[in-house]
C-alpha positions as CSV (number, residue, x, y, z in Angstrom):
1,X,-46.1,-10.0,-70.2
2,X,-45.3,-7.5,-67.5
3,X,-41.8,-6.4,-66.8
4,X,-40.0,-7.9,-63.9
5,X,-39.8,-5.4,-60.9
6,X,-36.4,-4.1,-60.0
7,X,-34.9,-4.8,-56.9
8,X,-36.2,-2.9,-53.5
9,X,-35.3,0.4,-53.5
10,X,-33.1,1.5,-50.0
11,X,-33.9,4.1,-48.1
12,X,-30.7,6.5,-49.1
13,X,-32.2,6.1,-52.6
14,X,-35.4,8.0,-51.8
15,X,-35.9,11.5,-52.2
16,X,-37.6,14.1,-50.1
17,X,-40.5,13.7,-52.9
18,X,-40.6,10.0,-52.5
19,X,-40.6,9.8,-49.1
20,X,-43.5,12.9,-49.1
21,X,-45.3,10.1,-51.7
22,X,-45.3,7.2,-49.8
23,X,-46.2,9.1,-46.2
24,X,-49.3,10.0,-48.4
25,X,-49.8,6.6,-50.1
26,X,-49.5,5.2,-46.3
27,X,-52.9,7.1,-45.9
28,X,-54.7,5.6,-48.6
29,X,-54.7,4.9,-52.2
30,X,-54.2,8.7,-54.1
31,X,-54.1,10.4,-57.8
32,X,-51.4,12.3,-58.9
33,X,-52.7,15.6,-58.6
34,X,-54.2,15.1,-54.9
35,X,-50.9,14.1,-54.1
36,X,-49.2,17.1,-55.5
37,X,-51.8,19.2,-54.1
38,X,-51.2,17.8,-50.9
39,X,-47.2,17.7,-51.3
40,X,-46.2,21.2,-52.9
41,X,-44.3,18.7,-55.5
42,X,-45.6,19.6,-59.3
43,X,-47.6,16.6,-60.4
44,X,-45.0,15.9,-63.6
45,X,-42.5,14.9,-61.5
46,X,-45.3,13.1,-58.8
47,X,-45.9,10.8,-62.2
48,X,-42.1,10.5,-62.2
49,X,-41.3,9.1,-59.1
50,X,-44.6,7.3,-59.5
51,X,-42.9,5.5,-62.2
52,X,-39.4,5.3,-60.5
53,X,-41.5,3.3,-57.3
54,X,-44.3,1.3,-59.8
55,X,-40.8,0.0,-61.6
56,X,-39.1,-1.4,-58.2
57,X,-42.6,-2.6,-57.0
58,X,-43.3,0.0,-53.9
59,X,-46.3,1.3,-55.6
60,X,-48.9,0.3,-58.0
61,X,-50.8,1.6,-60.5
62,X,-54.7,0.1,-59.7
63,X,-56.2,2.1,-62.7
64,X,-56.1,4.9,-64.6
65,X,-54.5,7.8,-62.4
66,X,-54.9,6.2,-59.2
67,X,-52.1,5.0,-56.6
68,X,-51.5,2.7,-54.1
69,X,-48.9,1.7,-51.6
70,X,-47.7,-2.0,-52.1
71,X,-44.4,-2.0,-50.5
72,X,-42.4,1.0,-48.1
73,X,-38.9,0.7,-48.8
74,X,-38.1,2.5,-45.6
75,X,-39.4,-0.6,-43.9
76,X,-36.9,-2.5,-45.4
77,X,-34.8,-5.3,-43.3
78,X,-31.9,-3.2,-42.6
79,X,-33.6,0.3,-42.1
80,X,-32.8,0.2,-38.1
81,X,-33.6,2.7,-35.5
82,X,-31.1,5.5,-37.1
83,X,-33.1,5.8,-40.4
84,X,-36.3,6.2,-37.8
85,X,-34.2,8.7,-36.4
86,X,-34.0,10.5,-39.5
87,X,-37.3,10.4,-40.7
88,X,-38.2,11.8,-37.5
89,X,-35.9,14.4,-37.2
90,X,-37.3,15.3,-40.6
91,X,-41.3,15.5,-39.8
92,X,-40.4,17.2,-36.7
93,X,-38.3,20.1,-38.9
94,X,-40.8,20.2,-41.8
95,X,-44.0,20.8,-38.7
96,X,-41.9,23.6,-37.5
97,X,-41.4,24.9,-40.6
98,X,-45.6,24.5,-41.5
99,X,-46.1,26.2,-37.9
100,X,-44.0,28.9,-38.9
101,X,-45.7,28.9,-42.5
102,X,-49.5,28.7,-40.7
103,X,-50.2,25.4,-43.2
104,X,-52.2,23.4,-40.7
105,X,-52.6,20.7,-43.5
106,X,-48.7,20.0,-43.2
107,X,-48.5,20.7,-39.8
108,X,-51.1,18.0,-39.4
109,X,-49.8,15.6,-42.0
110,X,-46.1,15.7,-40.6
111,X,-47.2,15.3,-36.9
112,X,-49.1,12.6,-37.7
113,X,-46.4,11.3,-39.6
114,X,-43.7,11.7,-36.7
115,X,-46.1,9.9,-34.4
116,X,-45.9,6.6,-36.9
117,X,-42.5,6.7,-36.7
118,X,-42.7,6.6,-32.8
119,X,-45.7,4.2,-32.5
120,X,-44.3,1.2,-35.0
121,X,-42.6,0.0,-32.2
């Protein structure tokens, strides 16, 4: 029998590696190591907070090394228009900082990011 999933986890809980995860997971379903190669974030703690989401039910595990998104928390009832805010405050800092870098892959990844933020109106 599988365990019971843990409550929803709330946005405040997340870290800048989960949220990173799941903005990845909302692009399709991923493997550890594309996701740290994609994230900067070493894959042992990727499997980590792989775990940490699989065990409150945001994520699952389909098969062998290979994630998808079931459930944001970050689109949780009660994650208003300041946590939108945030988020985009926070793709809009981390595409300066990927201009400033020359990563076009994260500058890509957090614009696109920013504008699904501003579009899930």
């Amino acid at each position: 029998m599988a365990a019971k999933a843990q409550p929803v986890l709330e946005p405040r809980q997340l870290n800048e590696a989960d949220r990173e995860i799941l903005d990845e997971l909302h692009e399709g379903r991923a493997s550890p190591s594309y996701l740290s190669e994609q994230t900067g974030v070493e894959q042992t703690y990727i499997n980590q907070r792989l775990r940490r989401l699989d065990e409150h039910g945001h994520v699952d595990n389909l098969a062998r090394g290979l994630w998808e998104l079931v459930d944001d928390p970050r689109d949780a009832d009660g994650a208003g228009d300041e946590d939108d805010v945030e988020e985009l405050k926070r793709h809009v800092r981390a595409a300066g900082e990927a201009i400033e870098e020359q990563d076009v892959d994260a500058l890509r990844r957090h614009v696109r990011a920013a504008y699904e933020v501003i579009s899930d109106e």
